[in-house]
C-alpha positions, 0 to 999 in steps of 0.5 A: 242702204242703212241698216234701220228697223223702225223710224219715229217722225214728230210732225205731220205737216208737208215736210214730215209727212214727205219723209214718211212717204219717201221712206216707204218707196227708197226703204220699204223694208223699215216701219215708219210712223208719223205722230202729229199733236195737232188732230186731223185737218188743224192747220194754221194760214191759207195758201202756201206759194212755190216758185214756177219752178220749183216743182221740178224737184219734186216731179224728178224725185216723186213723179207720183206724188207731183201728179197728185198736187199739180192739178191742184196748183194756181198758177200765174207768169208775172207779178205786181207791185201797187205802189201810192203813185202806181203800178208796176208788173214784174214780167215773167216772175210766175210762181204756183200756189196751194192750200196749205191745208189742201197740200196736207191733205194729198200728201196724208192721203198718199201716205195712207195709200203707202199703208203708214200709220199716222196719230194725229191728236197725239201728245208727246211729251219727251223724246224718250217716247218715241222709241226707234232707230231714228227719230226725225224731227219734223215739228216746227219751230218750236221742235221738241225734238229740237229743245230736247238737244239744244246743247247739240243742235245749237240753234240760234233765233231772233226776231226781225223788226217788222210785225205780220198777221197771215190772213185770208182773202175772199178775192182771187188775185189775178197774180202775185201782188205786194200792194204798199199804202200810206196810212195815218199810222204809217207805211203798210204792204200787203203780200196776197196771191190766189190759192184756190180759183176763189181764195186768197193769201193775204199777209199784212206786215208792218214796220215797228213804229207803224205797229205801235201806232195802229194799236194792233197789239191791243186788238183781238183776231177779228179786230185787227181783221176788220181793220186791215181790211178797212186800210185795205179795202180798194185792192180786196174790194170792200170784202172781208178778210178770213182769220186762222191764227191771224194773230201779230207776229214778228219772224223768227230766224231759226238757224241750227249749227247741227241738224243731227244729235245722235239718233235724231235729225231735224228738217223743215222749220225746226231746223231753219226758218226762211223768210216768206217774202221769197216764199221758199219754206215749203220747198226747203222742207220738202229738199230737206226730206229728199236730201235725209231720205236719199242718204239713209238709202246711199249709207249702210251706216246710220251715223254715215248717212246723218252726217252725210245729209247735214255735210250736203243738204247743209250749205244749200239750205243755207244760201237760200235761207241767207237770201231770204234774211236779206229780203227780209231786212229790205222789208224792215225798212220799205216805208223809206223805198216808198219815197221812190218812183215806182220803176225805181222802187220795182228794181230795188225789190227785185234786187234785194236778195243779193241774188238778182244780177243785171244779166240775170233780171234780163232773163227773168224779166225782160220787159221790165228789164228793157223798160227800166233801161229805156227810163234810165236812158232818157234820164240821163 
């Protein structure tokens, strides 16, 4: 067990406030305190979306805390593509979802049960500020913790091509669904799944040269809400979309060489960035706050332990991390699938993380799996 007294977390979302928690149960003799610029109850988006199974992790690591956000979980077993010339259900592909907000909540609430104090509204500056055996940056992507040590995190970003705006919806998707439409300025999808029994998630992305001519960088929040909702209208329903932050953006890929500088250590999104279309950030936080917590608790030493969390966290967040930048190039380009029959188009996407295999799709999907066959088959 490392020998610390005190432990400063920069970022009260999912990811710094799961370090604190755990640290209280593996390493309850150390102080810890979260400290969050944001005041209590701020966040940007709408839901956050786990695949079926990605719980699991945390139901062995945590069962306590499990029990407290699976209730709150939507569930769903298949997904769906819309496509212009028709539907295509992906069988077995289930995945869970809830509030982001929602999902701070619980876990602030359990942090408080465990008595660690939280400053939410809370500026700082410099890291100097922060004074403590360890300092874990849990802030994001623009981590101050981060750009405080550029020279030895050597983080590396970019932006993908396409342009989105998260919103929300106010219809109750029965399941995952990617819906993708022609319009008169281009190919548009739409990523949305159900949060709560009566709200939904609903990102809508872009290629470039769609972006430009729907003149989306020069409307407002509320404008480009209505006009998505318009291009949208059959699968919401005529309904509205809900904006938070809903402002244009395009992705960032965040990659760091080192997720630890000294004292300092980096999780979640300051430290790598995952692409939502395999809906995975949350979870690579919350792995990440497993995998620092657990070697601090196997290491007498500090130094030890940090380099024993980034030497085996390290090459596992990135296979997922690198899947995830391959979906997001099939992204940049789907106006160009669309040309495909449907059947087509749904084997395309399933494959295009690199980490689908034929026997694996059998598995996973073995309905569309059999179908997709019988339809090669008979073309011959």
């Amino acid at each position: 067990m490392t020998q610390l007294s005190s432990i400063e977390i920069l970022g009260a979302g999912p990811a710094g406030l799961y370090t604190a928690i755990l640290l209280r149960r593996l390493l309850p003799q150390v102080q810890v305190r979260v400290t969050e610029q944001n005041p209590e109850g701020a966040t940007f988006g709408f839901g956050v979306v786990f695949s079926d199974q990605a719980l699991a992790f945390l139901k062995a690591d945590d069962p306590e805390t499990h029990d407290l956000v699976a209730p709150h979980m939507e569930r769903w077993q298949n997904m769906t593509l819309n496509l212009p010339e028709g539907s295509v259900t992906l069988d077995g592909v289930g995945f869970t979802a809830i509030g982001r907000l929602h999902l701070i909540e619980i876990l602030t609430e359990r942090a408080r049960a465990l008595d660690i104090p939280i400053r939410f509204g809370t500026q700082i500056t410099g890291v100097e500020e922060l004074e403590a055996d360890l300092v874990i940056g849990a802030d994001g992507l623009n981590s101050l913790v981060r750009r405080a040590f550029e020279e030895e995190f050597q983080p590396r970003i970019e932006h993908f091509d396409n342009h989105f705006a998260w919103f929300g919806a106010q219809v109750p998707f029965d399941t995952l669904t990617q819906t993708f439409i022609e319009t008169e300025h281009g190919p548009m999808n739409a990523h949305h799944y159900r949060f709560t029994p009566d709200r939904s998630t609903f990102i809508v992305e872009c290629e470039p040269e769609t972006y430009r001519k729907a003149g989306f960088a020069d409307m407002g929040e509320a404008e480009s809400a209505e006009r998505c909702a318009e291009l949208f209208s059959d699968v919401l329903k005529g309904t509205k979309l809900i904006t938070n932050k809903s402002m244009w953006r395009q992705f960032p890929r965040l990659w760091c060489e080192n997720w630890v500088a000294g004292k300092y250590a980096l999780l979640g999104d300051a430290v790598h960035t995952a692409h939502f279309s395999i809906g995975s950030g949350t979870r690579l936080a919350l792995e990440d706050a497993i995998a620092l917590v657990h070697a601090l608790a196997a290491e007498s030493d500090l130094d030890a332990a940090l380099a024993s969390y980034q030497d085996n966290r390290q090459p596992i967040a990135r296979k997922i991390v690198d899947a995830a930048n391959t979906s997001a190039l099939w992204y940049d380009s789907f106006g160009d699938k669309m040309q495909l029959a449907p059947m087509d188009f749904a084997y395309d996407y399933l494959m295009r993380s690199g980490r689908m295999t034929e026997e694996r799709l059998r598995q996973v999907a073995p309905q569309f799996a059999a179908d997709y066959a019988a339809q090669r088959a008979v073309a011959g």
